[in-house]
VOGU-3710 file (C-alpha; in Angstrom, 3 decimals, decimal comma):
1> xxxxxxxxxx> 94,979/147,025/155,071  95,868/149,714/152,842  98,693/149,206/150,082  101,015/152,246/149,268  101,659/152,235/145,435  106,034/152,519/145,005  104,657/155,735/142,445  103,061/157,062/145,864  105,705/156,764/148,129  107,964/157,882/145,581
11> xxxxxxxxxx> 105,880/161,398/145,311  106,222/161,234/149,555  109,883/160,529/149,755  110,560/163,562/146,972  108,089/165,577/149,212  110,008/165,058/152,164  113,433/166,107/150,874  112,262/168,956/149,441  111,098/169,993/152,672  114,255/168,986/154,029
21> xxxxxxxxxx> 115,946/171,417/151,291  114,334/173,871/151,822  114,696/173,918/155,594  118,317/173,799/155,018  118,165/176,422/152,710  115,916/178,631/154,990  118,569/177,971/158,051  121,726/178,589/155,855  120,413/182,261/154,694  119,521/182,825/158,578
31> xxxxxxxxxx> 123,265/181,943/159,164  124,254/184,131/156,406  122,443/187,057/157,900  123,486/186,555/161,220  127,555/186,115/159,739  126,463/189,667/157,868  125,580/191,185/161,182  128,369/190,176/163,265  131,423/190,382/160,209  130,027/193,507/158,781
41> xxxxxxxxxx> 132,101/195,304/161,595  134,372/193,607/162,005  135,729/192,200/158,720  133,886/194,806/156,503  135,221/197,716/156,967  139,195/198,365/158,019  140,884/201,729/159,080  144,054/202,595/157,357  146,361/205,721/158,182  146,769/208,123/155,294
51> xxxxxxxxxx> 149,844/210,213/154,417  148,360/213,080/156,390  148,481/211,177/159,625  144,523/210,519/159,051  142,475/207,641/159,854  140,330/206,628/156,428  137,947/203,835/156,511  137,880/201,116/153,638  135,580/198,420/152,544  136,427/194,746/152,033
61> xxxxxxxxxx> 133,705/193,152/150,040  135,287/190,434/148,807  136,631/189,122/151,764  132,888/189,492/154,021  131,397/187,934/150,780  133,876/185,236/150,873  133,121/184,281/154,845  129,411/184,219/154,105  129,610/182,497/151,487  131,867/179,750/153,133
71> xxxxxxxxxx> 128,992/179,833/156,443  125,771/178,952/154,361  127,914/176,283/152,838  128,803/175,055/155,695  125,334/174,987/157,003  123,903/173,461/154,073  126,821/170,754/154,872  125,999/170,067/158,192  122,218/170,231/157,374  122,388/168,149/154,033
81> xxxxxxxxxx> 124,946/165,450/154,353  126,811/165,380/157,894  123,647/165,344/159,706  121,627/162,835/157,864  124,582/160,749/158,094  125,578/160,827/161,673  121,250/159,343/161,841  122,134/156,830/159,864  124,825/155,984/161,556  123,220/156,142/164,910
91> xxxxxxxxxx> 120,478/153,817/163,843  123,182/151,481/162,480  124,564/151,570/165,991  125,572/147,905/167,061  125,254/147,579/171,252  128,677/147,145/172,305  130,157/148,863/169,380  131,605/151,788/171,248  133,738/149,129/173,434  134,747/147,396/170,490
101> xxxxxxxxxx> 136,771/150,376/168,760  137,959/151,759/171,585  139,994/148,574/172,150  140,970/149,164/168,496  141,765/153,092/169,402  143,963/151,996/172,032  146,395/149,163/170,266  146,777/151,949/167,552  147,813/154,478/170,769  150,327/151,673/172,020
111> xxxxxxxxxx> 152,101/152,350/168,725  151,622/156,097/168,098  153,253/156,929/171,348  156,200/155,777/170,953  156,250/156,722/167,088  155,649/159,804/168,127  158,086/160,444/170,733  160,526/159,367/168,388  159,429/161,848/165,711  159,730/165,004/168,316
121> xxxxxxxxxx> 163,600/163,277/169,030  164,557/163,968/165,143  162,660/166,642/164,496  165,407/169,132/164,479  167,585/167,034/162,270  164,514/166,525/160,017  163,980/169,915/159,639  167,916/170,714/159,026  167,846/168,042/156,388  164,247/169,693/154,688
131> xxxxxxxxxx> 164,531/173,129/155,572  168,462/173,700/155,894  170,532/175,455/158,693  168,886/178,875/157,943  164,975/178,003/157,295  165,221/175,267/160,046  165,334/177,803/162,691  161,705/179,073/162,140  160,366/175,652/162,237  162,677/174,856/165,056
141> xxxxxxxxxx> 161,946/177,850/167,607  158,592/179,171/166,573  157,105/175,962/165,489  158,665/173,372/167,780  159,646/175,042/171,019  156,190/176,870/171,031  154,261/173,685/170,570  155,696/171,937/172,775  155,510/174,817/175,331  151,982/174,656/175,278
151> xxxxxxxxxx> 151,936/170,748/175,462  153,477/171,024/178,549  151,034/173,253/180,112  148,321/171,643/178,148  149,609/168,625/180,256  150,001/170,507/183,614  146,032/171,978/183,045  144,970/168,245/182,579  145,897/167,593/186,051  143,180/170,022/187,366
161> xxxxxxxxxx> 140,391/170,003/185,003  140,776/166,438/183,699  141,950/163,794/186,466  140,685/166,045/189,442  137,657/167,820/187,681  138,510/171,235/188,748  137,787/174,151/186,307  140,873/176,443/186,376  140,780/179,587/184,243  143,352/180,895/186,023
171> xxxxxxxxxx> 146,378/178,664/185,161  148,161/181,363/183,151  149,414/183,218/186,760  151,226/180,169/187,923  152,944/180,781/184,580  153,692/183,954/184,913  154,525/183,066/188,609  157,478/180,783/187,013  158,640/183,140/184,279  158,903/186,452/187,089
181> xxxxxxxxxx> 160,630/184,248/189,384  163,485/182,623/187,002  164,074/186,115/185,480  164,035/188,125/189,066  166,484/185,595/190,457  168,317/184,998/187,980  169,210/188,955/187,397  169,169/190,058/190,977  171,416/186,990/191,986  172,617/185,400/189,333
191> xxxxxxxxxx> 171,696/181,710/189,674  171,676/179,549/186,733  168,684/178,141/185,084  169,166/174,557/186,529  169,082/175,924/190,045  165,971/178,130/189,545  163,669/176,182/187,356  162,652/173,746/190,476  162,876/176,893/192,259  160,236/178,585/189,603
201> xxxxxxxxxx> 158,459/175,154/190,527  158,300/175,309/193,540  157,127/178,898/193,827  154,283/178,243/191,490  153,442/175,128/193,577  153,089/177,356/196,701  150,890/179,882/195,189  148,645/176,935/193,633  148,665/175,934/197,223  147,220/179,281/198,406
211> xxxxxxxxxx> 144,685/179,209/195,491  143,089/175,952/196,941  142,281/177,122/200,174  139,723/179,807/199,114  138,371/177,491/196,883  137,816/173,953/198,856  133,678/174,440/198,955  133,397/175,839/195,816  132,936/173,585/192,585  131,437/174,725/189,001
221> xxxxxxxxxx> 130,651/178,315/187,279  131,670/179,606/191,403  135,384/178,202/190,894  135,712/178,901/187,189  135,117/183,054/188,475  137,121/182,456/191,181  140,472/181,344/189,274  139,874/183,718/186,405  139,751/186,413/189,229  143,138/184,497/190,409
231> xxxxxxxxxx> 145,070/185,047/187,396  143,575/188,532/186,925  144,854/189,981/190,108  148,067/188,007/189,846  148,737/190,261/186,232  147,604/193,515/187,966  149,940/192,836/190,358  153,018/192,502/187,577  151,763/195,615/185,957  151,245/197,844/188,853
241> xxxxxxxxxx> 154,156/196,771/191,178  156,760/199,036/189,094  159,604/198,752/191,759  159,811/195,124/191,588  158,563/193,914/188,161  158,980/197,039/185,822  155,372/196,870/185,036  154,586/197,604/181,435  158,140/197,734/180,527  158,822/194,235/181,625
251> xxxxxxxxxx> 162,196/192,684/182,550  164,852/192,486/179,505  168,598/191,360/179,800  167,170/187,457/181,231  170,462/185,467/181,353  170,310/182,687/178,928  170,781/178,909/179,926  173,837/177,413/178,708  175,477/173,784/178,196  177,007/172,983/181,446
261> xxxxxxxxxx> 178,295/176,140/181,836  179,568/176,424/178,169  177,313/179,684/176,788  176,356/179,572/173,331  178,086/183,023/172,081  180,549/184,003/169,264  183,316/184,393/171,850  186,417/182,084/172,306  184,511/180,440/175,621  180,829/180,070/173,502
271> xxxxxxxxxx> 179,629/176,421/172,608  180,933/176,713/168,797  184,829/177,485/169,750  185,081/174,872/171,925  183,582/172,259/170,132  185,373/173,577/166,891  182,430/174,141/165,067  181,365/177,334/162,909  179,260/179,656/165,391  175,194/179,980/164,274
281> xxxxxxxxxx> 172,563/181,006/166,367  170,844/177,437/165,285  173,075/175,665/168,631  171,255/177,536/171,065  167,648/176,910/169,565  168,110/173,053/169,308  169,471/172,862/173,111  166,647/174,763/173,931  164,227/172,329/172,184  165,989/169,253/173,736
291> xxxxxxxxxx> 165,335/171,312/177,095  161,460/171,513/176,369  160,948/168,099/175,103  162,606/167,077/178,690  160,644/168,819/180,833  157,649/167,965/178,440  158,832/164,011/178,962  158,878/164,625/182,338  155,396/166,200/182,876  154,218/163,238/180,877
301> xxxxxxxxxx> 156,018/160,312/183,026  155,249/162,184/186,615  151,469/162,369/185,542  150,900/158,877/184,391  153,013/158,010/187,637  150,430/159,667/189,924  147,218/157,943/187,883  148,602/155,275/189,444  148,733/155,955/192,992  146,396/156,571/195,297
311> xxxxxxxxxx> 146,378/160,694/194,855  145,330/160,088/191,229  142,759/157,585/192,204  141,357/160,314/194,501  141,576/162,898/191,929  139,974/160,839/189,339  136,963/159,926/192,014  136,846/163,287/192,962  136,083/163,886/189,358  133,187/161,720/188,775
321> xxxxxxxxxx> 131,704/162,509/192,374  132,873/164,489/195,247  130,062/163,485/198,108  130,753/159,791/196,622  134,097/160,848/197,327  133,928/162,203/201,087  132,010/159,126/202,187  134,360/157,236/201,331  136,947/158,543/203,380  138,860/160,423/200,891
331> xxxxxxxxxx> 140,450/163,738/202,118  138,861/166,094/199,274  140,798/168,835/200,708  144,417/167,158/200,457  143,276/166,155/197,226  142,468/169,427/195,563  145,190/171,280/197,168  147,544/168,688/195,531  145,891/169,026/192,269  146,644/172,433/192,569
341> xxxxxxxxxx> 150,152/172,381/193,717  150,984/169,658/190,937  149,562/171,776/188,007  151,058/174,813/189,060  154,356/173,113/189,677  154,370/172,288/185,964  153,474/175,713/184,790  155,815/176,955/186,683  158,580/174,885/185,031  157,405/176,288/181,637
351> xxxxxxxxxx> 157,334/179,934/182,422  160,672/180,111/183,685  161,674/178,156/180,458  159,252/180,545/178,595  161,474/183,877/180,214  165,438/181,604/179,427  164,587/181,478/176,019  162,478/184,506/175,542  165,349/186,992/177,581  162,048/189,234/177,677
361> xxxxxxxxxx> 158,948/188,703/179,726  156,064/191,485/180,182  152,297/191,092/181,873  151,342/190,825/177,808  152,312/187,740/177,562  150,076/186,357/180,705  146,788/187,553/179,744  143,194/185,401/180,417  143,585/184,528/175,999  146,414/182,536/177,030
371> xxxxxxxxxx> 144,582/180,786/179,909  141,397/180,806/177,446  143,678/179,158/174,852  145,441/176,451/177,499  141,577/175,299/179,075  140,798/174,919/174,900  143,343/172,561/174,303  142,487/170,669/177,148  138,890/170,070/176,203  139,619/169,889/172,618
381> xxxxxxxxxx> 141,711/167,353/173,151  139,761/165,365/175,634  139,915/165,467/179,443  142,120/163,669/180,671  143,650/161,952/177,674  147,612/163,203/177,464  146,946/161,820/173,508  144,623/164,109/173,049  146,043/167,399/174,316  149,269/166,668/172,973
391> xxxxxxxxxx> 147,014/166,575/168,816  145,116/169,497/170,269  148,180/171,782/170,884  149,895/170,427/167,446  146,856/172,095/165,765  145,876/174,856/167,711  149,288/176,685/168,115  151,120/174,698/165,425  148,174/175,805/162,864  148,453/179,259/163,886
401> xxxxxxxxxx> 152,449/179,661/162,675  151,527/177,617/159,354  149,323/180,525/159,115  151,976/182,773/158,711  153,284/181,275/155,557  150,242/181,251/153,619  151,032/184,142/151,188  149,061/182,680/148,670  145,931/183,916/150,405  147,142/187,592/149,218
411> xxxxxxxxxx> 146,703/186,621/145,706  142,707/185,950/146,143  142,260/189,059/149,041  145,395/191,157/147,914  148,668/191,950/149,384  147,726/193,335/153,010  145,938/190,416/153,457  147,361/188,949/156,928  146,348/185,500/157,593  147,284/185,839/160,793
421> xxxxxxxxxx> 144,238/188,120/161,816  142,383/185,524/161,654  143,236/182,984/163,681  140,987/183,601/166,369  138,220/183,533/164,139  139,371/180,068/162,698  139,870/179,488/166,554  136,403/179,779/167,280  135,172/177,772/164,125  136,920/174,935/165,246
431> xxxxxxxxxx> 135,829/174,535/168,698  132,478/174,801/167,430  133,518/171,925/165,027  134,545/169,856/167,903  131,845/170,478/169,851  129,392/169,154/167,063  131,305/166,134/165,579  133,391/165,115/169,084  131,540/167,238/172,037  133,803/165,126/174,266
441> xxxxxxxxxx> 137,261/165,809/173,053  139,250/164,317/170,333  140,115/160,984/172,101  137,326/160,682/174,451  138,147/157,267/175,350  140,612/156,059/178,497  142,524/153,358/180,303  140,874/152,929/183,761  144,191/153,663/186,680  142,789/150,764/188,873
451> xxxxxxxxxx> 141,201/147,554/187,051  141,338/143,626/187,791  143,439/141,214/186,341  142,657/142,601/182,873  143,116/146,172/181,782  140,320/147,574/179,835  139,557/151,041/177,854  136,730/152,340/179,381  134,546/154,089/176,226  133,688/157,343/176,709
461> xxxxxxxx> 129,816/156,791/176,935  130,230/155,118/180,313  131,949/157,778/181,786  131,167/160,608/183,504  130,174/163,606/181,758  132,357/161,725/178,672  135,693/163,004/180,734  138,763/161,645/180,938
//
């Protein structure tokens, strides 16, 4: 038997990684090229408006060199040091393992939740206390509010695509469905937001309803094009239907909600004068964000509710296997329809929240990025985990307005530098993060809704398709 000298299988070891190297390095300057081709476009060249009312076109080197430059280092990353480690770590793999942390995953969950819901309760009066009455209103309104906006659809989505299994890309219409019906109503008639927001509901519920029925036989890429078509015509409808929703103009003038009746105005009736306090816009923004963290709450305590009962049962076996499902007995038409109804009930409620605090809705504001961007969080966060889309909408939307207050990005790419622009593109990079590192979602692991005795986090390995 043949002896390998340790001066031999040193030379073969430093043979190897250099081929490794240099198969990095060959991949990285392919991903360079390929970041050339598709930036050059877009990123390398800008149009800018001269004082003669003329369109002049202007290079950006700096900026298209920086973005390549930050690609092939990212591929030699991945290539180099992520992806030699994730091997090791996947020979080092201990049977049983998986189980093990997720048991670990879910004590620390038992704690975060509640840590956290008590963090959203102070928020405001944290950011008062940081930011003071005048900077707290930003963080307040376009940080909190929005967030937790897009939580609560985030939630309402998870219904559909991650108990029942149903790909919706259509969910924004039952939103606009909500925010058209609160502002209609409330202008033509005058009801107050308490009576038309399970009104708004309702409607949405309805229309979720009529959704399902076309739909029942068809599962897949067939439904995804069917509910993308859905909320398509549903925004064609708002634009071209002038009479009754003002089309492009939208609906302004929205009556505001107010504090049992007590408006929050500079007027001797408004919410400061009675409660002898100096008037500032900042009283209406925190009611409002009290208002979204309820209906948020309540999304959250009606879902978990329904895990429980038999209708979540059948949605979560309709998940993992519909013929499985039908012979057992299960009703798979009842149950989608009611998947339906109960996700669009919830978008509902945030679109005619979405049109009180807004006073100004318009078919811009319901277009297939904001479905696109409701169906990310979902599946970022991990189907079916209400953990998971809740830390998938903190960073999507929440990391988009931190955006806007990164002005020291102008020093390095000058002052019309707008890191704002870009947030699509830092969109993109980060689902394709996910999808590498966590392809099933940021918490990919569950509590099962029926189990014996003992509960037990089912690991996302022995689930379905890693969902839930």
């Amino acid at each position: 038997m043949a002896v390998t000298s340790p001066a031999a299988h040193s030379r073969v070891n430093t043979s190897v990684h250099r081929l490794d190297v240099l198969a990095a390095a060959r991949k990285a300057a392919v991903a360079g090229l390929v970041t050339l081709g598709m930036m050059l476009p877009l990123i390398g060249f800008k149009t800018v408006q001269t004082m003669n009312n003329e369109l002049a076109l202007e290079t950006r080197p700096v900026l298209l060199l920086s973005i390549i430059l930050l690609v092939v280092a990212g591929s030699l990353l991945i290539s180099l040091v992520i992806k030699p480690w994730q091997e090791r770590r996947a020979s080092a793999h201990v049977p049983g393992s998986s189980v093990k942390y997720a048991h670990v995953r879910a004590a620390i969950a038992r704690y975060v939740t509640p840590f956290a819901i008590g963090f959203v309760l102070l928020y405001p009066v944290l950011s008062i206390w940081f930011a003071g009455w005048q900077g707290s209103v930003k963080w307040i309104d376009n940080f909190g509010i929005q967030v937790l906006i897009y939580i609560m659809l985030g939630w309402g989505l998870n219904i559909v695509v991650g108990l029942a299994g149903l790909l919706d890309l259509g969910y924004v219409a039952f939103y606009a469905v909500g925010a058209y019906s609160y502002a209609l109503l409330a202008k033509e008639f005058g009801f107050s937001f308490w009576i038309l927001l399970p009104l708004a509901g309702c409607l949405s519920a309805f229309w979720g309803i009529l959704l399902g029925f076309p739909v029942l036989r068809l599962r897949g890429d067939y439904l995804a094009i069917v509910t993308l078509a859905f909320g398509e015509i549903i925004r064609l409808v708002l634009i071209n239907w002038v009479s009754f929703t003002n089309g492009y103009a939208g609906i302004s003038g929205i009556p505001r909600p107010t504090f049992f009746g007590i408006p929050f105005n500079a007027n001797d009736d408004g919410f400061a004068a009675v409660f002898g306090l100096e008037f500032t816009p900042l009283y209406r923004t925190i009611f409002l964000y009290y208002v979204i963290v309820g209906l948020s709450l309540l999304t959250a305590f009606v879902t978990l509710r329904l895990r429980r009962l038999p209708v979540g049962r059948a949605w979560e076996a309709l998940r993992e296997d519909e013929i499985a499902c039908r012979s057992l007995g299960v009703n798979t038409t009842n149950t989608k329809l009611t998947a339906f109804a109960m996700g669009a009930m919830f978008g509902g409620f945030a679109g005619s929240f979405f049109a009180a605090r807004q006073g100004f809705i318009s078919p811009e504001s319901f277009t297939f990025m904001e479905s696109a961007m409701i169906v990310a969080i979902v599946v970022l966060g991990g189907m079916g985990s209400m953990i998971g889309v809740a830390v998938a909408a903190v960073a999507m939307i929440g990391g988009t307005e931190i955006m806007r207050d990164l002005d020291f990005l102008k020093q390095i790419f000058g002052n019309d530098f707008d890191p704002t622009q870009y947030r699509m593109l830092l969109f993109g990079l980060a689902m394709v993060m996910i999808m590498i590192w966590k392809p099933r979602g940021l918490i990919s692991t569950r509590d099962p809704s029926a189990f014996l005795k003992e509960r037990k986090t089912v690991a996302a390995t022995f689930v379905k398709e890693g969902r839930g």
